[in-house]
KOLTIZA-882537 format. One record per residue: residue in three letters; x, y, z of N, C-alpha, C in turn. Coordinates in steps of 0.05 Angstrom, whole numbers, plus 5000, padded with zeros to 4 digits. Example, Ala and Ser with C-alpha at 12.3 -4.5 7.8 and 13.67 -1.06 7.14 Angstrom:
2
ALA526448865156524649105156526449345156
SER525749555142527349795143525850015157
***
This chain:
95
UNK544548465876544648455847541848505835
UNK541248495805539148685806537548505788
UNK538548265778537548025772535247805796
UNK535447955823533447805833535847615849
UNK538047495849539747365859540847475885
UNK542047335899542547505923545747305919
UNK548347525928550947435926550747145936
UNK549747075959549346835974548646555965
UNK547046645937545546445924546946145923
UNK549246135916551345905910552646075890
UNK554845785875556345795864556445975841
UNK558546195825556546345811556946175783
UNK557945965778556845725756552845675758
UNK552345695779549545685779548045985781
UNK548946155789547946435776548446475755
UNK550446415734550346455702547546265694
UNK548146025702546445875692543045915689
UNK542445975718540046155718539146355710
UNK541046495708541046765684540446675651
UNK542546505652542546375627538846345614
UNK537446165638534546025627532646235625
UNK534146425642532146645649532546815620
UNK534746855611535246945584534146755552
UNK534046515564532246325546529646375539
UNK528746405567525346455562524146685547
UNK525946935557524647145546525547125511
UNK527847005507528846935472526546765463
UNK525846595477522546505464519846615460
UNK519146825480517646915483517647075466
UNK519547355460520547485438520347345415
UNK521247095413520446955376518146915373
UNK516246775400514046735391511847075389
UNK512747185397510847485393511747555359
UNK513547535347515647535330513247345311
UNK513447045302512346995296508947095293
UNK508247165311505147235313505647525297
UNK506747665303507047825283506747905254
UNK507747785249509347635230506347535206
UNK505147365228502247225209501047445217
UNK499847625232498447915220499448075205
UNK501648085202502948325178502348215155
UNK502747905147502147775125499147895118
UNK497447805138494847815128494048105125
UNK495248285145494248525130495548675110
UNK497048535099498748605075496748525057
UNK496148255057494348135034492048305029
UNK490448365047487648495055488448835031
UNK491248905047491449195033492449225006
UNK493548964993493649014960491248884954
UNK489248704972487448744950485449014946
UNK485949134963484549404964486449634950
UNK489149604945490449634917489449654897
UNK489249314889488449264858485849414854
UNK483649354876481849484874480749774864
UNK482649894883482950234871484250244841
UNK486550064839488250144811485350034788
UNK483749804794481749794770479649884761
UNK479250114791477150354783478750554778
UNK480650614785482350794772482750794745
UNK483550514728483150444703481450474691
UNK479150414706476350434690475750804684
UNK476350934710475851174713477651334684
UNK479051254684481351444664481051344631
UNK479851014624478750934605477151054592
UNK474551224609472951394606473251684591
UNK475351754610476152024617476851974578
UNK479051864571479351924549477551784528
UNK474751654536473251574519471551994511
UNK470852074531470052294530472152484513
UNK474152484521476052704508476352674476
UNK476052434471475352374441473352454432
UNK471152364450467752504436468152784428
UNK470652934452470453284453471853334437
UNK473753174419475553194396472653224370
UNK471853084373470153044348468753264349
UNK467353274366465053514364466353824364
UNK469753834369470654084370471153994333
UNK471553934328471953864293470353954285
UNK467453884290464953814274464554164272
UNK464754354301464454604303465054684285
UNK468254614289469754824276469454884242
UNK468454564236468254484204466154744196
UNK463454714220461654884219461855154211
UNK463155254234464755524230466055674201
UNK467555474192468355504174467355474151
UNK465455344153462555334132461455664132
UNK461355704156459355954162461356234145
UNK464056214149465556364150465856374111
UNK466156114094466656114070463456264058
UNK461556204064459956284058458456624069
UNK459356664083460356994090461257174083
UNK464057004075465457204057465457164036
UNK464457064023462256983997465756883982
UNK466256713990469356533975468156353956
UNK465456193962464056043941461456103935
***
């Protein structure tokens, strides 16, 4: 047999049974790897949203910017254009 038992062993009420403990141990061993698991996935779960939030609040900050600038480039395309059009009324002699 391929359990390590030999037909001869005894009764086969005591080859289940040995099978049985022998199927116990490794069901513990398996939970406890299971558990241990289990508390490193937690922790590197924790570890990786805080390096989440991290990116998402330079990311925030980064794009806060982005459209602090895009406003400045609003204005100053205004200010041109107002220019321009200064240049242009007075060109074509309108005033």
């Amino acid at each position: 047999m391929e359990d390590g038992l030999k037909k001869d062993d005894g009764p086969i009420e005591r080859r289940i049974e040995v099978r049985l403990l022998r199927l116990e141990d490794k069901v513990t061993g398996i939970a406890t790897d299971l558990k241990e698991f289990r508390s490193e996935f937690k922790s590197e779960m924790s570890g990786f949203r805080g390096e989440m939030n991290s990116l998402r609040t330079r990311m925030e900050d980064g794009f806060q910017s982005m459209r602090k600038e895009i406003n400045d480039a609003k204005i100053w395309a205004l200010i041109i254009a107002a220019g321009m059009l200064g240049v242009m009324v007075r060109g074509f002699h309108w005033i």
